[in-house]
C-alpha positions in Angstrom: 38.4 -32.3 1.5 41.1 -30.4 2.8 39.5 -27.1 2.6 36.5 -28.5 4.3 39.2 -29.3 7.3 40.4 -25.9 7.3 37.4 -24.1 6.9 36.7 -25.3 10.8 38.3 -24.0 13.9 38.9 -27.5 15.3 39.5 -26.2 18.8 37.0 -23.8 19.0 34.1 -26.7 18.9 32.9 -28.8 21.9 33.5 -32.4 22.0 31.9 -34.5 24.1 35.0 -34.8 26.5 36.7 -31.0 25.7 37.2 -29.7 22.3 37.7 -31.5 19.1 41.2 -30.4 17.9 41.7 -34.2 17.5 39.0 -34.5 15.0 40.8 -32.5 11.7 44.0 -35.4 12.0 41.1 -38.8 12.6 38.8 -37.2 9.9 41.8 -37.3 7.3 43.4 -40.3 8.8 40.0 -41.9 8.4 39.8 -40.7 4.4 43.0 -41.2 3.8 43.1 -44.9 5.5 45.6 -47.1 3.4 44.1 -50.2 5.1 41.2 -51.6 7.4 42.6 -51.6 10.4 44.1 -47.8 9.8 40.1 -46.7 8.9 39.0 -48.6 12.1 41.4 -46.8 14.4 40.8 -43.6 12.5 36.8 -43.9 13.2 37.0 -44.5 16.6 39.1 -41.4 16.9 36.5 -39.5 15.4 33.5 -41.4 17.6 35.6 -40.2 20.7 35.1 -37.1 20.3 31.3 -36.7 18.5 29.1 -39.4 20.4 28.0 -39.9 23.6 24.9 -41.8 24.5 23.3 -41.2 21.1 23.9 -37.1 22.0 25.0 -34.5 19.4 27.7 -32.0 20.7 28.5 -28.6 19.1 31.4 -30.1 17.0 29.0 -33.1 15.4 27.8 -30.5 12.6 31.4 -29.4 11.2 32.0 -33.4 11.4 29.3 -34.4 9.5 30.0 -31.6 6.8 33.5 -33.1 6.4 32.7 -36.9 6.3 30.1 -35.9 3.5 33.2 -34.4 2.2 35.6 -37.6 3.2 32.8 -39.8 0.7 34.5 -38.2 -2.7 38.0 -38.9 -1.5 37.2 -41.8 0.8 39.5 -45.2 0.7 37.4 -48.3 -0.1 38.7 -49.4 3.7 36.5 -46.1 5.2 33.2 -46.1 3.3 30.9 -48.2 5.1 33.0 -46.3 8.3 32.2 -42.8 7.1 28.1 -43.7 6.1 27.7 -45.5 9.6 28.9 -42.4 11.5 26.9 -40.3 9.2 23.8 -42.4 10.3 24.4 -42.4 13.3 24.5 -38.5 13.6 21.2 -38.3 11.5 19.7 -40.2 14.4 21.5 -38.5 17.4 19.5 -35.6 19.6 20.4 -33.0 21.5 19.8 -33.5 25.4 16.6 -32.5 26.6 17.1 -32.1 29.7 20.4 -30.0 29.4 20.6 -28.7 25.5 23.7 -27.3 25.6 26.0 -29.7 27.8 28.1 -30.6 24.6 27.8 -26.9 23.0 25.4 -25.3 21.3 23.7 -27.7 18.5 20.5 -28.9 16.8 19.9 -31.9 15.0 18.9 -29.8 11.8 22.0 -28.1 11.9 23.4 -31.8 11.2 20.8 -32.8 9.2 21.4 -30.2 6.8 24.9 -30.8 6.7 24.1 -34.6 5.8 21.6 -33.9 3.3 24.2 -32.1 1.7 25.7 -36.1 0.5 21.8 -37.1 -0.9 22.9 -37.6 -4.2 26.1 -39.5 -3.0 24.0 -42.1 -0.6 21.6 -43.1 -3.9 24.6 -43.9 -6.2 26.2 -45.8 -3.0 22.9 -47.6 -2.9 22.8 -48.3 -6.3 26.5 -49.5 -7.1 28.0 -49.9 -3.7 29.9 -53.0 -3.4 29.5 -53.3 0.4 26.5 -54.2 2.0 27.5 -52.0 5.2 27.9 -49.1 3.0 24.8 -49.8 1.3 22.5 -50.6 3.8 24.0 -47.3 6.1 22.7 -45.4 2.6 19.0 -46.3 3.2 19.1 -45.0 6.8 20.7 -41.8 5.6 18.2 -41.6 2.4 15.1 -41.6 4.9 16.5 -39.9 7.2 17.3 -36.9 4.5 13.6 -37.4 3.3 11.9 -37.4 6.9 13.6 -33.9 7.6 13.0 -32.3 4.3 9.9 -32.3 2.4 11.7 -31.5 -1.0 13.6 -34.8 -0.4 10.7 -37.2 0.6 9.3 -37.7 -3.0 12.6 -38.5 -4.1 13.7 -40.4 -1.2 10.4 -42.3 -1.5 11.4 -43.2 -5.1 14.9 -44.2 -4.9 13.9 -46.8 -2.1 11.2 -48.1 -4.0 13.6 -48.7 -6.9 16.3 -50.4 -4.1 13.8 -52.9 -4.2 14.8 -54.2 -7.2 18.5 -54.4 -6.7 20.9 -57.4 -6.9 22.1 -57.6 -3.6 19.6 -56.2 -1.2 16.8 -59.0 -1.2 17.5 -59.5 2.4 16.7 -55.9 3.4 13.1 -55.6 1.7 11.7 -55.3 5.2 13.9 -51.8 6.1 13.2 -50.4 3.0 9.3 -51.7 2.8 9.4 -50.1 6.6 12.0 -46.6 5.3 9.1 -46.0 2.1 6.2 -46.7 4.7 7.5 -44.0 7.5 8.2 -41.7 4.3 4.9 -41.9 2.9 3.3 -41.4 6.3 4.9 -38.1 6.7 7.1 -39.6 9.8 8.1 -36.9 12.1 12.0 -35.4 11.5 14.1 -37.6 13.5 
């Protein structure tokens, strides 16, 4: 993970509020987190500076690349943490209105940065031991299908198996719905 930190210039890239030098310390803070409330305080370091009103901003692709990295060497206090904020950039946009008022950015440029974790997101679905961290995983499965066809066949497939996993009973709906929008050939979110 660290030379996914350093491969970024930090200070070069657009935050939502001014750059996003403070994102290399929160993003290893946040992996490194030796307890809960350490991984909590972390995250919200990190949100600070990448979210605003469900927008991306120039530094949300280097962040996503590096909490797909944080998943290998992530503490079990940051998982469901890391996978949440790695949904929640799958689902951000870029400001219509004013595309480049947090830096130059598309959503695929972050979507292909988090399909980069596909295969890590189906064995966190499978085995996970937290629901958070599990549930996070189907979001970020369909939304790795929905934006790339060679994913949506497989996507489609590991969801339909989710179905019949201990543990997930009570989100048959979501993943009923994630297959249904996937088979439908939902528009990239």
């Amino acid at each position: 993970m660290e030379l996914e930190l350093k491969r970024h210039e930090w200070r070069s890239l657009q935050g939502v509020s001014g750059d996003a030098g403070a994102l290399e310390s929160a993003l290893r803070a946040l992996a490194q987190a030796g307890d809960r409330d350490e991984a909590v305080q972390a995250a919200r370091r990190v949100e600070r500076v990448i979210f605003a009103q469900g927008l991306l901003c120039e530094a949300s692709a280097a962040a996503a690349s590096t909490l797909v990295h944080c998943l290998w060497r992530r503490s079990e206090h940051a998982e469901d943490l890391i996978l949440g904020m790695l949904s929640d950039i799958s689902v951000a946009v870029v400001d219509e209105e004013d595309p480049t008022v947090y830096g130059p950015i598309s959503q695929e440029q972050c979507l292909s940065e988090i399909r980069l974790g596909f295969p890590m997101y189906v064995e966190i679905l499978e085995a996970g031991k937290s629901i958070h961290s599990r549930t996070a995983c189907i979001d970020l499965i369909l939304a790795c299908g929905l934006s790339d066809e060679r994913l949506r066949g497989r996507s489609v497939y590991f969801l339909g198996k989710a179905l019949q996993l201990d543990g997930l009973e009570g989100h048959r709906d979501v993943i009923h719905a994630s297959i249904r929008e996937l088979s439908e050939g939902g528009a990239a979110r």
